[in-house]
Each structure stands twice: as structure tokens, then as C-alpha cells.
N, C-alpha and C positions, 0 to 999 in steps of 0.2 A: 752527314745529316745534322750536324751540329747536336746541342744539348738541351733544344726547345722542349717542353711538355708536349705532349700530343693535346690538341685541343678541339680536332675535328675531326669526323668520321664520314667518307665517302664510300657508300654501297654500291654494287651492282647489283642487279634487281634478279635475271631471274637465276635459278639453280643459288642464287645467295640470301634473299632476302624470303623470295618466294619458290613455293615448289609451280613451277606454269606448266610441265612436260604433256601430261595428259593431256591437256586443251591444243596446247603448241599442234601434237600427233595426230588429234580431231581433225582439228583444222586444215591443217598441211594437207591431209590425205584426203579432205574434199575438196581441195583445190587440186588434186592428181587427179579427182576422180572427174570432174570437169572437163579436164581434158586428155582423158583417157588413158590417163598414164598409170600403171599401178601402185598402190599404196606402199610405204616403208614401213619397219618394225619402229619399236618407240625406241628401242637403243639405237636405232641410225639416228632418230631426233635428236639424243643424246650427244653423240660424237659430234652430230654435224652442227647445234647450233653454238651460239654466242658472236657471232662477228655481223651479225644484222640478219634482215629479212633475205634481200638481194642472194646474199653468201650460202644462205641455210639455201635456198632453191637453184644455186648455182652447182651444191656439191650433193642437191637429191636429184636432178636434172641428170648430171656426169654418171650419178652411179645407175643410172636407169639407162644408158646411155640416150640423152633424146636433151643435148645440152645448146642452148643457143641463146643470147641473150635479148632476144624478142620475147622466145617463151619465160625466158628470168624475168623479164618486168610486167608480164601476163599475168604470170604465177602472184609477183609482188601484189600486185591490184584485186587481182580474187582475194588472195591473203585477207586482205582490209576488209573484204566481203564476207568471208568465211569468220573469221577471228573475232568479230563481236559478237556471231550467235553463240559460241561457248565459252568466251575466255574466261568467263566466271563459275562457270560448271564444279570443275575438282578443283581450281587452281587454290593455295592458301597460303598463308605463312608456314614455315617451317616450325618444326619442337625448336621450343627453346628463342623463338625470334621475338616474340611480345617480350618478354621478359629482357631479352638483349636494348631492345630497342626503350624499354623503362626505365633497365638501369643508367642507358647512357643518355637519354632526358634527365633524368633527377638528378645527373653528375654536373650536369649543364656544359654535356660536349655533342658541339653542333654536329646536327648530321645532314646528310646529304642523299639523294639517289642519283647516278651518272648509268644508263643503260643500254647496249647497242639494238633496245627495240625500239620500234618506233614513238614517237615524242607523244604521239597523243595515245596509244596505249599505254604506254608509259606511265602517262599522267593518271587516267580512265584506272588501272591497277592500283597504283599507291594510295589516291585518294579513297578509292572504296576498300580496299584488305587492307590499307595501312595509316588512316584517315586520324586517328587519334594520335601522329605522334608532330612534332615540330620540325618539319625538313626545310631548312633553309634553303632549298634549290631541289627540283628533280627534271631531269634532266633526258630525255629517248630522242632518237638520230633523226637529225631533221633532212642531212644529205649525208652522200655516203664518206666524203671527205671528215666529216669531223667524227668519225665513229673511233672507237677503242681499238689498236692502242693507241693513238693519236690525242694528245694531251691537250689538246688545246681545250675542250669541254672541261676536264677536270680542273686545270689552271683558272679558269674565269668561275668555276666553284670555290675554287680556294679564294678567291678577291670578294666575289658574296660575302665570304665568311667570314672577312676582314681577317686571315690569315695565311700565315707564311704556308707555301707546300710543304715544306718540314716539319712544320706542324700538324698533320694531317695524316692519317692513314685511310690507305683506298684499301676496301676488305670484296674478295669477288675469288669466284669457282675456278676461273679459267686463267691459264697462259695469257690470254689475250687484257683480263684485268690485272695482273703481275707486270706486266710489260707497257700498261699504260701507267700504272703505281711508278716506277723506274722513270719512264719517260717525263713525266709532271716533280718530279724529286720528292717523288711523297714515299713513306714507308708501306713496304707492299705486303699483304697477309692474307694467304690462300686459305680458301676453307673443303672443307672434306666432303661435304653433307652434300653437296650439287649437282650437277650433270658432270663434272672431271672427274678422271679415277686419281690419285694421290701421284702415282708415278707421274702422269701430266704435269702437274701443279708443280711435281720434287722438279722436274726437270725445265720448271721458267725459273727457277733459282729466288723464291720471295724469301724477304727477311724472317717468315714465321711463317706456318701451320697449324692451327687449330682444327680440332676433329669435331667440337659442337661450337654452338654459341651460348654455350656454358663455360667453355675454357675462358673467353673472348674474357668475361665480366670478370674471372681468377685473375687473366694478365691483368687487366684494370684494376682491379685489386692489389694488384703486388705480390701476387704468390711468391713462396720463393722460388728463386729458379731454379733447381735443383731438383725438387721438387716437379717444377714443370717439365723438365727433359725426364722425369721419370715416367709420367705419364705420356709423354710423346707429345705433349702440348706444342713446339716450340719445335723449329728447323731452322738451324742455319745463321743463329744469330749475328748480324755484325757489331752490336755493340750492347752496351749496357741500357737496354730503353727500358728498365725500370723506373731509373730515375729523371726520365723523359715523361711518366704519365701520371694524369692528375691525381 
């Protein structure tokens, strides 16, 4: 990863940025109920999303057994119908994300949103719960080829930002944002607070773990390290990115 400072920040939106589950489960479940399928628990929402809309109804679909991908792109379209009468209901920032997302404006380290929901919800969320901060790009799946982990959305983030991917860290809940961090050559840092349980996240292998976005602003900081592994801050180091950030 060479010896660059970190100088830019790419989020994934939901289970990272935002808590969305509650609306996501609303929703879902009145597009089953539509078409007569029976509802899921909110922890099936849990496991099953992050890889797009398509995915999440392809693997609530399977486990209802009643999978085919007619009703996947059926489901998709209600989705769109369902999903604006409540996406605003419960959804919010997470503790501690105002505050992450100040410190790292007033540090003047660009940030970003990259999210496998769709582009204009996407957009419809950040600007209304996230509207006061400066995102150089945000970014939700316009087809299913460029979704996460597939780098090519992240890489043309990092050119906005007039910087290198090694400069950059992609910060997100799931396996599937670890593995798009790895694929773009950016530093990948799993967070705890999301829709993954920690065994997930320990086992896509990111350069670090953080449990809040209170740690986030200590590593920015320069905590010592030492210190960081005593708290559990930090997994798996590969190298000294201390003296990587600003």
C-alpha cells in the first residue's frame, strides 16, 4: 500500500453510515405481501441484505421456497413502490456518525458514499439524514454489473477525489465492502455497529476493525497503538498506517 497519508474516506451507506433495517423490513414485507408470500423476520433482512435489491429478493425468494427470477424483478419494482412510503420512518444515523463525519470535514479528508442500493435512493437518503456534510461523490447501483465488490464504482470515486486508491479508505459493515476495499487497492476497515456480526467481517480479512465511530476519529487521531489493540480497536494490522494519516 505504499507510505501515502490516507486523504480520503469512502463509506457504504447502509448498516455503516445509516441504521435503514426497520424501513428495509417494512417494505420488503409489503412487497411479499403483494404477492402472497409470507413475511420474514428482521434478522433474515439482516443476513440477507447488502449485495443489491435483485440479491436481497433473490435469497428471501429461496428461503420461502417460491424463487424464480420473474418474481425477482417483480419484487424489484414493487420495491421502488414500497420503499418511498417508509424509507424515512425509523431510518437514521447511527451514535456517534454526526460527530465522525465533522471530524473528518474539519480534518479536510474527502469523503464519499459508494452503496449497493439503489442510485436514487441512495441519493434521496444522504441528502435528507446526511445533507450537511460535503461528499464529494455518492454513489447507489445503477445495474447490477457495477455493484460491490466490483471496483470499478469505487476507482472512478477515487479519480473525483483527485486521488490515488491507496490513499483512500473504504469503511463498510459487510464482507462484500472488505472485498471491494481489497479489489480498488484501497485500505479496508470493517465496522461492528451494522447488519454483520464481527465473525463475518473477522473472516473477509480487513486491515482493521473498529467497534464505534468513536474509535474511527482515535485511529485519526494517532492513538497509540498499543493502546488500540487493548481496546480491540484494530485487527490484523499489515502495516504501520499511523504514519499514513493526516
Amino acid at each position: 500500500m505504499g507510505s501515502r497519508k490516507i486523504k480520503g474516506v469512502i463509506f457504504d451507506l447502509d448498516g455503516t453510515l445509516l441504521d435503514t433495517l426497520d424501513d428495509i423490513t417494512i417494505a420488503g414485507n409489503s412487497v411479499l405481501a403483494r404477492l402472497g408470500i409470507e413475511g420474514i423476520s428482521k434478522d433474515l433482512y439482516r443476513s440477507f441484505v447488502g449485495e443489491g435489491t435483485a440479491e436481497l429478493f433473490r435469497k428471501i425468494l429461496g428461503y420461502r421456497n417460491s424463487l424464480d427470477e420473474d418474481k425477482v424483478n417483480l419484487c424489484v419494482k414493487l420495491m421502488r413502490e414500497e420503499y418511498p412510503k417508509v424509507y424515512l420512518n425509523n431510518t437514521k444515523p447511527y451514535d456517534g456518525i454526526v460527530e465522525l463525519l465533522d471530524y473528518l470535514q474539519n480534518k479536510g479528508i474527502k469523503m464519499a458514499v459508494l452503496s449497493n442500493k439503489n442510485h436514487e435512493f441512495t441519493q434521496r437518503l444522504v441528502s435528507q439524514l446526511l445533507g450537511k456534510w460535503n461528499f464529494i461523490e455518492v454513489l447507489g447501483v445503477k445495474n447490477d454489473e457495477d455493484r460491490k465488490p466490483n471496483p470499478k464504482l469505487a476507482i472512478e470515486i477515487s479519480r473525483k477525489m483527485s486521488l490515488e486508491p491507496e490513499e483512500i479508505c473504504f469503511i463498510g459493515d459487510s464482507p462484500t465492502d472488505i472485498e471491494t476495499a481489497k479489489n480498488a487497492g484501497m485500505l479496508s476497515i470493517g465496522v461492528t455497529w451494522g447488519f454483520k456480526n464481527l465473525e463475518e467481517i473477522q473472516k473477509s480479512l480487513p486491515d482493521y476493525i473498529f467497534n464505534s465511530p468513536r474509535e474511527i476519529i482515535e485511529f485519526f487521531e494517532k492513538e497509540n497503538r498499543d493502546t488500540c489493540l487493548r481496546k480491540n480497536i484494530s485487527f490484523l494490522p499489515k502495516e504501520d498506517f499511523f504514519n499514513r494519516i493526516s
